[in-house]
N, C-alpha and C positions, 0 to 999 in steps of 0.2 A: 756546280763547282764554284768554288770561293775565289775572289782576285789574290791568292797570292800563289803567284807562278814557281815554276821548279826555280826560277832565278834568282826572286826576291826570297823564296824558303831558304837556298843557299848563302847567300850573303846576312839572313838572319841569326842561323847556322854558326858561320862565319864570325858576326858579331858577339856573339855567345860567348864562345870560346875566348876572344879574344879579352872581354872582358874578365873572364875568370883566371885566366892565363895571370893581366895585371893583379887583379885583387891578390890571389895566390904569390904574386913576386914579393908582394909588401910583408908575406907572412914569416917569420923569422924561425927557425930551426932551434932544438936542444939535441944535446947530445943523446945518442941511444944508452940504452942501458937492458940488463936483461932481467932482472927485476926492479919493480917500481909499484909493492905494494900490491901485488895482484893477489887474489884470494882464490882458491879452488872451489866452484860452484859443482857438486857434487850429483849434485840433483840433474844438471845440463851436461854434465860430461864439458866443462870449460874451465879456463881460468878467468876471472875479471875485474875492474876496478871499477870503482861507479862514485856517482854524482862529485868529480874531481873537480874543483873551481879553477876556473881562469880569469875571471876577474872579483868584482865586490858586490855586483847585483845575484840576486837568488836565481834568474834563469840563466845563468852564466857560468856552468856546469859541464862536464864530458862523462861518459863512461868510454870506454876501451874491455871488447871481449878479443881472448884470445884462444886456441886451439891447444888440446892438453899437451902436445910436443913444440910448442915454441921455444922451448930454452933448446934444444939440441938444434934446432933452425940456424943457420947460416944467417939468412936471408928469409925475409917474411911478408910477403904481400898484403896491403892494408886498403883496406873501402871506406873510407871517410864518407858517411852519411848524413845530411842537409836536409832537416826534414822539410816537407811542404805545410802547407796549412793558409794561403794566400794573407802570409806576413803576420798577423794576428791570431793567428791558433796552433794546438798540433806540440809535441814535445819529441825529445829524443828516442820515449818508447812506443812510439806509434807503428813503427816496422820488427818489434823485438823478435815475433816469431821467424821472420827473416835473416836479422842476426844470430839468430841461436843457428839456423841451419847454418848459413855461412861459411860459420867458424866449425862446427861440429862437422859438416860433410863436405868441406871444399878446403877445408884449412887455411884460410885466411882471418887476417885478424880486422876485425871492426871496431872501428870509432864513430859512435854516435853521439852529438852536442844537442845542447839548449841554448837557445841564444834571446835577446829579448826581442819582444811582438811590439805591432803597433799594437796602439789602442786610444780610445778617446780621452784617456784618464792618465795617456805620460808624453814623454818629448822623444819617443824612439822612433826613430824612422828606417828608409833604407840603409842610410850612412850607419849607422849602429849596429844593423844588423851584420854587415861587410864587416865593420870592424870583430864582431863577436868573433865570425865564422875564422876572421884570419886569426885571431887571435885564441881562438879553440885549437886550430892545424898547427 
């Protein structure tokens, strides 16, 4: 077994959260609305909107799928998804088979971003990536 204890796992835990917790405070809200451009995917049984900019660089993009009864919804539960790819790889449709279920047999609605990578060939780092994420949410 490895040194890190049930203690140091918890306070890692811990630290996690609370980190996202901040980045998450910095991120600023728009008002809802119940349409915004959504298209009926026909083929999926969804409605959705796809490659939506939120800033001026090209990975800097959202899709939002939605569930065919969202407009009669009150209230709507959403999975904002972060893809992995350790920092330098990996796009917003790297889980879509997971999105489509989701939304199709759980009824929630998903937002998956792009945000930009490192790489040896720009100046994006952690700071950029933070800023994307909050600024796709």
């Amino acid at each position: 077994m490895n040194n890190l204890t049930k203690s140091n796992f918890f306070r890692i835990a811990v630290a996690l959260c609370l980190l996202c917790c901040l980045v998450l405070t910095g991120c600023s809200t728009v008002p809802s609305g119940k349409d915004s451009g959504f298209t009926l995917d026909a083929q999926n049984g969804i409605y959705r909107v796809t490659a939506v900019p939120y800033g001026s660089q090209s990975k800097q993009k959202f899709d939002i799928y939605l569930p065919l009864d969202y407009q009669s919804k009150e209230n709507l539960d959403i999975f904002v998804c972060i893809h992995g790819g350790s920092y330098f790889r990996g796009d917003r449709y790297d889980m879509n088979d997971l999105y489509l279920d989701m939304v199709k047999n759980h009824g929630v609605a998903v937002a998956t971003m792009d945000y930009r990578l490192v790489s040896p060939t720009n100046n994006f780092f952690l700071k950029e990536m933070f800023e994307d994420v909050c600024s796709a949410i």
